[in-house]
C-alpha positions, -999 to +999 in steps of 0.1 A: +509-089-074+478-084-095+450-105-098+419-101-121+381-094-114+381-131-122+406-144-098+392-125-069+358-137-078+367-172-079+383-171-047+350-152-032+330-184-045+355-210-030+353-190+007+314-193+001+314-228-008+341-237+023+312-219+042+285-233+034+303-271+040+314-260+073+274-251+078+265-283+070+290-302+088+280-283+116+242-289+115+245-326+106+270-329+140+244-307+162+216-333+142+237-366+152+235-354+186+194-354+192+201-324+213+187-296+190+159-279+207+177-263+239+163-235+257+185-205+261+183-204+297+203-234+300+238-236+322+219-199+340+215-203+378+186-225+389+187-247+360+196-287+354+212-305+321+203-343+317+214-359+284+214-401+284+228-410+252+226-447+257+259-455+240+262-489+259+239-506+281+253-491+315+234-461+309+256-432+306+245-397+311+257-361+305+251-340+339+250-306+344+228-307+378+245-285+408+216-296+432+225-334+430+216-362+404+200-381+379+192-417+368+169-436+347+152-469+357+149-488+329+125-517+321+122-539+290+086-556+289+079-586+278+087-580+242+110-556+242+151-569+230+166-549+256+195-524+244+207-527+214+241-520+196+219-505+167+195-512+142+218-516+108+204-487+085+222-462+105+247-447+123+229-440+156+245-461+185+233-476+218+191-481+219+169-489+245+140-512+231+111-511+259+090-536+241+053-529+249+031-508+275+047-530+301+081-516+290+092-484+307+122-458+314+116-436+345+139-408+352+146-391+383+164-359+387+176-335+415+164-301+418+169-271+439+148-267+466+114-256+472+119-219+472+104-211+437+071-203+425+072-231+398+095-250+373+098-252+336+104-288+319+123-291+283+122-328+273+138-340+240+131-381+232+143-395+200+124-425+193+125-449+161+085-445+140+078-470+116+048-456+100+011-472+101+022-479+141+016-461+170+048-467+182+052-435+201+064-434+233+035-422+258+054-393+283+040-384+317+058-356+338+047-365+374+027-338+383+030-313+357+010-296+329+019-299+294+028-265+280+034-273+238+056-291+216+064-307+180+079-330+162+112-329+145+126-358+119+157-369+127+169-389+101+150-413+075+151-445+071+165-452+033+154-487+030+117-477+044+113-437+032+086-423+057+103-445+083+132-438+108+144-414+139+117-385+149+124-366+178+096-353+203+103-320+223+079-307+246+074-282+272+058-290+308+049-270+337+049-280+382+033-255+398+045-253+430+081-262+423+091-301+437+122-307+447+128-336+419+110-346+391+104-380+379+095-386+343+075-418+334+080-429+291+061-463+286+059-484+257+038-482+229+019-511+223+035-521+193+068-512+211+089-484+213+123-481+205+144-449+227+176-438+216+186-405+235+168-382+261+174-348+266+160-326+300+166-293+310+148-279+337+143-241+354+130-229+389+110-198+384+114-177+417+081-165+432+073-126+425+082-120+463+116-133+461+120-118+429+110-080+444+135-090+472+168-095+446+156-058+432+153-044+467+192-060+477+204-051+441+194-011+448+207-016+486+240-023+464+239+007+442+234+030+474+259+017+493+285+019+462+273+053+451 
C-alpha cells in the first residue's frame, strides 16, 4: 500500500507526541512519589531503602533493609493537628503535622555491622512551606556530618502561588560506621507539616577490607586459570 511523504510524516509526529505524554506521565508519577533524588547505589550490597509515605496514621513504610528494621517515633507538640487525611488543595495523602519545636519524628534504622570504614546518608523530606515562615523542618543525623544538598519544588500551591510541597535532599556522613542510625526532624516554630521521608543509606568498607576482596578475587582467577 502506498502512503505519502505526508502520511508518514504525520504518523512520525503522532509517535512523538504519544512520547512525549508517556514522558510526562512518567515524571509527574516519579514526582507524586517524593522519591526523586535516589542514589545509584541503591538495592547494591551494604545498602538500606526506608520510604514512610504516611498514607494513614499507622505509619506505613517501604523497607528494603537486609540487616533488620526501621520505625519512626512520632510526636505531635502542643500545636501540631496530628496526621491528617490532607490539606484540600491537593492530591497528596496522609501528613504528619508536628506542630512546633516541641513536635518531632525520630527514625531509627538497622544497619550492617561495624565492619566498614564509614556510612553514607541520602535523606529525602517533603514538607509543606508557606512562604514568609520558617516552617522548615530542622534535621539532625545523630552523629554525622553534613555532606550537601538542595531544594526541589514539589508541587505549588494554586490558591497561594509561591506556597506548597518543597522537598529537601541532603547528603550526611558517620565516620566510623554505627550500627543504626537515628534521625531526629523537629518542628519549626511556626510548625511543620511532613508528608513523606525517604532514606537510603551505604557502608563504605575500610581500604583494608577492600585490598582483601582484590587479594581473594585474584586467589579466584589463579585457581580457575
Amino acid at each position: 500500500m502506498y502512503e505519502s511523504k505526508g502520511f508518514r510524516r504525520r504518523q512520525e509526529m503522532l509517535r512523538v507526541w504519544l512520547f512525549g505524554v508517556s514522558l510526562l506521565m512518567l515524571m509527574s508519577a516519579v514526582a507524586s512519589a517524593h522519591d526523586v533524588v535516589w542514589p545509584d547505589w541503591r538495592g547494591q550490597e551494604g545498602t538500606t531503602f526506608q520510604h514512610w509515605t504516611f498514607d494513614d496514621a499507622t505509619n506505613p513504610v517501604e523497607l528494603d533493609n537486609a540487616y533488620g528494621t526501621a520505625t519512626a517515633t512520632i510526636t505531635p507538640g502542643e500545636f501540631g493537628e496530628g496526621w491528617l487525611d490532607e490539606l484540600g488543595f491537593d492530591e497528596q495523602e496522609g501528613i504528619w503535622d508536628i506542630g512546633g519545636t516541641d513536635g518531632s519524628i525520630v527514625l531509627d534504622i538497622d544497619n550492617r555491622p561495624e565492619t566498614d570504614e564509614f556510612k553514607e546518608i541520602w535523606l529525602q523530606v517533603t514538607y509543606y512551606k508557606f512562604s514568609g515562615f520558617s516552617d522548615v523542618p530542622t534535621i539532625e543525623v545523630v552523629g554525622a556530618d553534613y555532606v550537601e544538598g538542595q531544594t526541589l519544588v514539589v508541587e505549588e500551591d494554586p490558591y497561594a502561588p509561591g506556597n506548597g510541597w518543597f522537598l529537601d535532599q541532603s547528603i550526611w556522613r558517620i565516620e566510623p560506621n554505627p550500627m543504626n542510625e537515628q534521625i531526629i526532624l523537629t518542628g519549626a516554630l511556626v510548625g511543620s507539616r511532613i508528608d513523606q521521608i525517604v532514606v537510603d543509606t551505604i557502608c563504605i568498607p575500610e581500604p583494608a577490607t577492600m585490598g582483601l576482596f582484590a587479594i581473594g578475587g585474584l586467589l579466584v582467577l589463579r585457581k580457575r586459570r
